[in-house]
N, C-alpha and C positions, 0 to 999 in steps of 0.2 A: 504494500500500500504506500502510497506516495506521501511524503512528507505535508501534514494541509493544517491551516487552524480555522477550517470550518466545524462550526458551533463551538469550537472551543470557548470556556469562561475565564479572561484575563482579568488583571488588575491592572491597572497602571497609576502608577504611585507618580506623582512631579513633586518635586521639593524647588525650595527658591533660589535659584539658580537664573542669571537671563538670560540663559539657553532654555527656560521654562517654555520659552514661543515656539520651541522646536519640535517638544511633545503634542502640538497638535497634526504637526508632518505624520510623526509618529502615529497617533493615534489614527489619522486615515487610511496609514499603513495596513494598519494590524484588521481594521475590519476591512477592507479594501480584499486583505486573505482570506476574510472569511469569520473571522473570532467577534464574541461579542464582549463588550467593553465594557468595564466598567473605571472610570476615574476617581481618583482620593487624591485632592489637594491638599498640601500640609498650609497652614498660614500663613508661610511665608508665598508661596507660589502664588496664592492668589492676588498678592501683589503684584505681579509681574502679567497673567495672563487670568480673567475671571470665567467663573465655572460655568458662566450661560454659553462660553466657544466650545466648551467640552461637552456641554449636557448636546447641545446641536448637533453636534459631530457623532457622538455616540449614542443618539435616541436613548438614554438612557439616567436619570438621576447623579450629579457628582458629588460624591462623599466628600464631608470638608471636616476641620476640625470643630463647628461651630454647638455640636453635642460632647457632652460630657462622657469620656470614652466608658466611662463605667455604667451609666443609663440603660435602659433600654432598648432607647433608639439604636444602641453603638452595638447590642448582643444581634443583629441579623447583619452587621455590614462585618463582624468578628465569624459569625458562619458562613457568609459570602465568600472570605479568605480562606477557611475551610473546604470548599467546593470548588472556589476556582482552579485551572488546570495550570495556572504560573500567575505569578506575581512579576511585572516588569518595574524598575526604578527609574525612569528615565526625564530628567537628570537627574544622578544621584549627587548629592554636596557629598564636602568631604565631612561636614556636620552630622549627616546621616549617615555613611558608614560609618562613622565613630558610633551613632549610635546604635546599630544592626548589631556591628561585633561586640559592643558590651551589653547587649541584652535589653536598651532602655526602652520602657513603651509609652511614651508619654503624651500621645495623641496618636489620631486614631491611624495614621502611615503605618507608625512605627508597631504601634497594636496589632497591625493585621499583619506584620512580616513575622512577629511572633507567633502566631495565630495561623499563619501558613504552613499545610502541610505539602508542599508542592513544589516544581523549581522554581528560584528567583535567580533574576537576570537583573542584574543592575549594571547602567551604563551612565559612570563617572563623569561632569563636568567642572571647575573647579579654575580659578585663575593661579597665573606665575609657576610658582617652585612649589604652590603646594600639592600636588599627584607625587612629589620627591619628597616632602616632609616624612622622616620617622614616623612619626605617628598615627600617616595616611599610609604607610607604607607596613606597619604591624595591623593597623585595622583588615586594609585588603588582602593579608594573611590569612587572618585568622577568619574571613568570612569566604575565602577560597578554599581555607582546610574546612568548613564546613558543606562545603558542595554547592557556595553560593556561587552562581557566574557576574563574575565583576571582571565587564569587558577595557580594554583600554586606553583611555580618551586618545582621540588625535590632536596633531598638532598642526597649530596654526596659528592666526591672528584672535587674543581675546578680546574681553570685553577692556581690560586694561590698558589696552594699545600695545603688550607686549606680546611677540610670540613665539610660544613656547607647548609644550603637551598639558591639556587640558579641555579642550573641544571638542564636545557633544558628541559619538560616533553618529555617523551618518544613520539614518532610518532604517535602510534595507540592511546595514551592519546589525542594528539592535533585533531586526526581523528575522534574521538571518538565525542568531544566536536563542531566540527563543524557540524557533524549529528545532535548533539540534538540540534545548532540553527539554523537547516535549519528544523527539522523535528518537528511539531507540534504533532506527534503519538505520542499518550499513551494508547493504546488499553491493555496493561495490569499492565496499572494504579491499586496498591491495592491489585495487585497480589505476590503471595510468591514461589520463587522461586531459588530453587538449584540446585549449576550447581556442578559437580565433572570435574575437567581437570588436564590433565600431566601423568608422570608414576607413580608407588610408588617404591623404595630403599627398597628391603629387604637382609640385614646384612648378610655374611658372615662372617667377622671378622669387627673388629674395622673402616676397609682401603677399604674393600671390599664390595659388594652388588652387587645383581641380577637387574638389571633394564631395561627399552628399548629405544626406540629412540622416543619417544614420547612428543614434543614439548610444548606441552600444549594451542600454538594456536587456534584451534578449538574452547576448551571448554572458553579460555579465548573472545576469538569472541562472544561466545553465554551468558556468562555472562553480557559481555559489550552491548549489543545488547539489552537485557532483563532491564538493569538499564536504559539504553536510552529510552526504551518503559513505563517506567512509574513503573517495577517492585521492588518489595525488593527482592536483590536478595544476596543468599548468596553462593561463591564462595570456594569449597572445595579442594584444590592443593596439588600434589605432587610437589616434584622440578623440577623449571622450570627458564626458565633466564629472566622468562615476567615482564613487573610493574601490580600487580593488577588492576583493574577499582576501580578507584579512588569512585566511588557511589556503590560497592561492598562490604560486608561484608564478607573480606579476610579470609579462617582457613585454616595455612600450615600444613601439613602432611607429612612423608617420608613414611611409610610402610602400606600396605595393612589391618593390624588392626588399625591405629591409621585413616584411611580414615573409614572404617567400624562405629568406633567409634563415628566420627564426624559428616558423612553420616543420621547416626541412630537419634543423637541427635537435628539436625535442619532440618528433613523430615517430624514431626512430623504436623506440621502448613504449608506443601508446597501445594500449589495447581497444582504446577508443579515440576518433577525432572528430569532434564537431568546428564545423566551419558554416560558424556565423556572420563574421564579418562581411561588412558590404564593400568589398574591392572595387577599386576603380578600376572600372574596362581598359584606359586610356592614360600615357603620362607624355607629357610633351618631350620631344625626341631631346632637344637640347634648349633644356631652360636657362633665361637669360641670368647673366651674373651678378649685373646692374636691376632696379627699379626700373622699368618701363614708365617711362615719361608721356606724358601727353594724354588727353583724349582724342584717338584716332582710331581707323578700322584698323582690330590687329586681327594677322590669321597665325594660327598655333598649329605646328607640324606636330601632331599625333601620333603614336604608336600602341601599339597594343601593351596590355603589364604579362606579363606572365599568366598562366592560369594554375593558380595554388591548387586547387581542390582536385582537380585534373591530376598531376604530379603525384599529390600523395598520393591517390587512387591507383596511380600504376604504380610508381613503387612499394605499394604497401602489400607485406608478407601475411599478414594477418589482423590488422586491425577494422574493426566495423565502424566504418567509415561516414558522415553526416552532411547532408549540404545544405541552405539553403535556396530559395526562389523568391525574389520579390517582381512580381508580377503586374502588368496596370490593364492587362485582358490574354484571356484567354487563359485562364490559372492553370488549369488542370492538362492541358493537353502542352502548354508552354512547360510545365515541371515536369511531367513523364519524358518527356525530348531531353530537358536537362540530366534527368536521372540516369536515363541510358548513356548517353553521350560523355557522362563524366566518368562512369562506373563506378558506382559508389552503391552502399546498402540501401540507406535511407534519405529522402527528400523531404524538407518541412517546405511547405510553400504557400504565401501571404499575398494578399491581393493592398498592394502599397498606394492604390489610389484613390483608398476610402484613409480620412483624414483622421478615424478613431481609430486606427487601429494599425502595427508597420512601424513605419521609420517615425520617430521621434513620440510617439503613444505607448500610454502606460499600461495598455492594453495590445493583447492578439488575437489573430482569430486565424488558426491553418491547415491545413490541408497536410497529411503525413502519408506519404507515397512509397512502398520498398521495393524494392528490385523482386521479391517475389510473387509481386500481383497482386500486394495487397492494399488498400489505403483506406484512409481513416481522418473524416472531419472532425477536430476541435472546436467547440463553442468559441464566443469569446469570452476571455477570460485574461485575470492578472498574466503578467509573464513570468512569475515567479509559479505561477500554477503551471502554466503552458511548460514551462522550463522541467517539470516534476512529470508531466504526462511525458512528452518526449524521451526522458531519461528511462521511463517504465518501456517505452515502446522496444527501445534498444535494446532492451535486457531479455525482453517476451521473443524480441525476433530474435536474438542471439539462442536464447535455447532452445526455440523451434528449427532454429537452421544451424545445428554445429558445425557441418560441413559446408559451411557458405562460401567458403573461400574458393573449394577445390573445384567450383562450377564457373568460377570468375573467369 
């Protein structure tokens, strides 16, 4: 069964932190997957972001400290933490881990973290040198020797003007991290796999470049997906504005040779390659050295890039192999053409010129094609799902077809 937090029951804790406006990204994340929400603002939070954004977002009631945790009112939001399937902290201060790891419940956050019998994911935000403080530093000990996951923070520009590590982990990072403690799947435990995602930049001049609109989402869903399942997987990118998956072994790239390059040199040990990346067809023969001056008619001598996907497919001794199709007509009969013509196992193919769904949407909607005649429409749906069905398909046709290789 594929990694999913449909109907799941989360918590999502925000403490006061001003990356508190971030937990609403967050928050549409998590039902966006599927999970139903429920928020606990500690008092200070509600400074920063108030709980009629959360109650909107979450159709649902947001917990505050404004009940006496010992009430009443506070004994069903204490059996709520009890029934929820994880408790998220997101931001968590370094206030609050101090008080997780010494046991303090003195509103109702920190009540229900006691009061949980479930995984907690807490993802740290915090200014300067303090994620390096001692004291921050035996807290996130001792609430990791207890099984808590405290992810940790990136670095960047705070709220201080300084920068340094202490910034929010991105959404699909905290999303990512609550799958793998809600999901005991490792079905491709051991496994080696590369993924290619985004566009590739090929140079015109200095300033200039050919490129598309190609988000890198997808491929970065099916990396993250793939390391959540137990895989080594190694993630090959053009530029994209995503945070790699932190259990991914990151290689940026801008052009269409330098992905071919990279492609070639870690496919060699994959037992799986997905190639999602949207390559440019085209890179100008010889790009100028200088900024092109003027506005005038320019014409750009063309050449074809390589065909990555093509390559691995003939070189490849053994691994089940993945392509993309972005299509704008004729989907189905355009991606079987592809499919043959590349030799490859499996085809995912996207009709890219509907505007919800494809290149730069946080949504798909595809068509999955195999070299053995079979195919299979996906709804639309997140790409972190689509990412999860994909990854199932490849595994269902691998064991259906052991010997797939020796009919290639």
């Amino acid at each position: 069964m594929s990694a999913t937090l449909d109907g799941r029951e989360l918590i999502l804790g925000v403490t006061g932190s001003i990356a508190a406006y971030k937990a609403v990204y967050l928050l549409r994340e998590l039902t966006r997957a599927g999970a139903r929400v429920s928020v606990c603002l500690s008092e200070h939070a509600r400074e920063f972001v108030g709980p009629l954004t959360f109650r909107t977002l979450s159709g649902r009631p947001v917990l505050t400290d404004l009940f006496d945790p010992q009430s009443d009112a506070a004994v069903e939001h204490v059996a709520l933490a009890e029934r929820a399937a994880a408790v998220v902290i997101a931001p968590a201060t370094a206030n609050l881990l101090a008080k997780a790891a010494a046991g303090i419940a003195d509103d109702f956050l920190t009540t229900l973290l006691l009061a949980a019998r479930c995984p907690v994911v807490m993802a740290p935000a915090m200014d300067g040198g303090m994620w390096q403080h001692p004291a921050v530093v035996d807290n996130v000990a001792t609430l990791r020797g207890r099984g808590v996951t405290v992810l940790e923070p990136d670095t960047g520009a705070l709220a201080s003007g300084l920068s340094a590590r202490g910034r929010l982990p991105e959404a699909d990072v905290i999303v990512d991290a609550v799958l793998a403690a809600l999901t005991p799947q490792r079905d491709l435990a051991g496994e080696r796999v590369v993924v290619t995602a985004g566009p590739t930049r090929e140079p015109i001049d200095p300033v200039r470049y050919i490129s598309n609109r190609s988000s890198g989402r997808m491929g970065y869903a099916l990396a993250s997906a793939a390391a959540r399942r137990g895989a080594h997987v190694t993630l090959v990118s053009g530029p994209t504005a995503l945070t790699p998956p932190p259990a991914a072994t990151f290689v940026p790239v801008q052009t269409a040779e330098e992905m071919r390059e990279a492609v070639l040199q870690h496919t060699g040990a994959a037992g799986i390659v997905i190639k999602a990346a949207a390559v440019a067809d085209y890179r100008v023969r010889r790009p100028a050295e200088q900024k092109i001056k003027g506005k005038r008619d320019l014409t750009l001598d063309l050449t074809p890039n390589p065909d990555i996907l093509a390559e691995v497919a003939a070189r490849s001794t053994g691994a089940f192999i993945v392509g993309f199709a972005a299509e704008t007509n004729d989907v189905v009969a355009n991606a079987r053409a592809k499919l043959e013509a590349k030799g490859i196992d499996l085809l995912v193919a996207n009709d890219v010129s509907r505007r919800d769904i494809g290149f730069d949407a946080e949504d798909n909607e595809v068509l999955l094609i195999d070299r053995w005649g079979g195919s299979r429409a996906l709804p639309r749906m997140g790409k972190p799902a689509v990412a999860e069905a994909i990854l199932d398909a490849i595994l269902a046709l691998r064991a259906a077809h052991p010997a797939r290789k020796a009919v290639r």
